[in-house]
N, C-alpha and C positions, 0 to 999 in steps of 0.2 A: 504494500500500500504506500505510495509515495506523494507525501505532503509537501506541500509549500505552505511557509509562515512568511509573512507581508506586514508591513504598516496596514492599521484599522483608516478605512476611508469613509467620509460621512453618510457615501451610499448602500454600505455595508449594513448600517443602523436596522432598517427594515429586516431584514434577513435576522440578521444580532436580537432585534429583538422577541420576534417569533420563538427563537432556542429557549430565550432569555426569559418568557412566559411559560414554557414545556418544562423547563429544569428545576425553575427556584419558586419557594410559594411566595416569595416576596423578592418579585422582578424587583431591577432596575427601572427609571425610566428613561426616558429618549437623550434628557440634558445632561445624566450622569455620563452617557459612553460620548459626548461629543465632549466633553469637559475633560475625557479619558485622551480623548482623540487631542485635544489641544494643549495639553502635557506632556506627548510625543511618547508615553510608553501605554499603547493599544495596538495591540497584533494580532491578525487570524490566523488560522490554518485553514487550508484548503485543499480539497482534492477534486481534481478535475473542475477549477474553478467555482465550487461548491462550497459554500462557508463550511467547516463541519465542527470547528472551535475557537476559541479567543482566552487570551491574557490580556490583564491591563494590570497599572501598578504608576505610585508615586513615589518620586525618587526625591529626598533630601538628603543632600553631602553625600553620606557615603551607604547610604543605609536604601531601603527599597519595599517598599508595601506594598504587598502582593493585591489589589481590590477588588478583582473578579478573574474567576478561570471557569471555563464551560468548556464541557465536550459533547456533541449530539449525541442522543442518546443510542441511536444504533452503530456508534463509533467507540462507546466508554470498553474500559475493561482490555484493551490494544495496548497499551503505553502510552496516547497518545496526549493524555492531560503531564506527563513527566515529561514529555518531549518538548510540550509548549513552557513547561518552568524551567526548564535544562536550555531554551532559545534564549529564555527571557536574561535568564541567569549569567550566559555566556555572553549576552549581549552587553549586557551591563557591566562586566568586567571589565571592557574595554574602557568605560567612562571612570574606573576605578570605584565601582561600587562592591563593597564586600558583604554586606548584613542583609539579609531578605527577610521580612516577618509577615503572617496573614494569618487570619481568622478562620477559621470554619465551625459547624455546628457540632456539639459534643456526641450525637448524634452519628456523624457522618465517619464513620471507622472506614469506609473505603479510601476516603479522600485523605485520611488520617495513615493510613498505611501507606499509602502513595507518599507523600510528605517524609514521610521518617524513613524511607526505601531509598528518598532522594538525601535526605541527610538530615531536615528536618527534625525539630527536638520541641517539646513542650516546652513555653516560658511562661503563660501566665493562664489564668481562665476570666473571661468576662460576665459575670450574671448577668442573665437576663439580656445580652446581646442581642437575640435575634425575637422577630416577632412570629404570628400566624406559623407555625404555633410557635408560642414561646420557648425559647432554651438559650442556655449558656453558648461561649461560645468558646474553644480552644485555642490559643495566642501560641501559633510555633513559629520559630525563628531557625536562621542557619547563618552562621558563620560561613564562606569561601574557604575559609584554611581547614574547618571542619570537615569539608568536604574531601580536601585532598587528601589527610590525615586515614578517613574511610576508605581512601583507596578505591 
């Protein structure tokens, strides 16, 4: 299966958001991924010109938060949500960013095994983070050096 990751384009949004309603019960909406877009860290993936996921992420100094990651749901389960943090990752190294942190739900032990697979470690938990339905939410972060160290 051979992916292309890209810069997120404003015409992409329609498609982004369609996923973006099927995945999460508490979508985004339209001015978060164009606000994504005007930050400069919002990428797709695509195969055969077919959206089929996205990373986006804010970067201050040296550090990088992870803000959404989606993978269609007939695509999950491939590697292909590690591929898109392993682009993001490697992208950002060039800008000399080493720290990466994001959220997810306490809930979500797939997305959590994915995360600590890539290097990924629990740093903190947020109550009451998320809404519809309510739950916590798990604060993992990764060091760059951690990563090489795991080999």
């Amino acid at each position: 299966m051979k992916t292309e990751i890209r810069e997120m384009k404003m015409e992409d949004i329609p498609t982004i958001m369609i996923m973006e309603k099927e995945l999460f019960s508490t979508a985004w909406e339209e001015e978060m991924f164009i606000e994504e877009i005007e930050k400069q860290y919002a990428f797709v993936m695509e195969i055969k010109d077919n959206i089929i996921g996205y990373i986006c992420g804010w970067k201050l100094l040296d550090e990088l938060n992870i803000t959404n990651i989606a993978v269609a749901t007939d695509f999950q389960r491939k590697g292909l949500g590690k591929e898109l943090v392993q682009f993001l990752i490697s992208k950002l190294m060039d800008e000399k960013c080493f720290k990466f942190f994001l959220e997810l739900r306490e809930s979500n032990l797939a997305a959590k095994l994915l995360y600590e697979n890539i290097g990924f470690r629990m740093i903190g938990l947020r109550k009451n983070y998320y809404h519809s339905p309510q739950e916590n939410a798990l604060v993992m972060g990764v060091k760059i050096i951690d990563i090489f160290k795991k080999g």
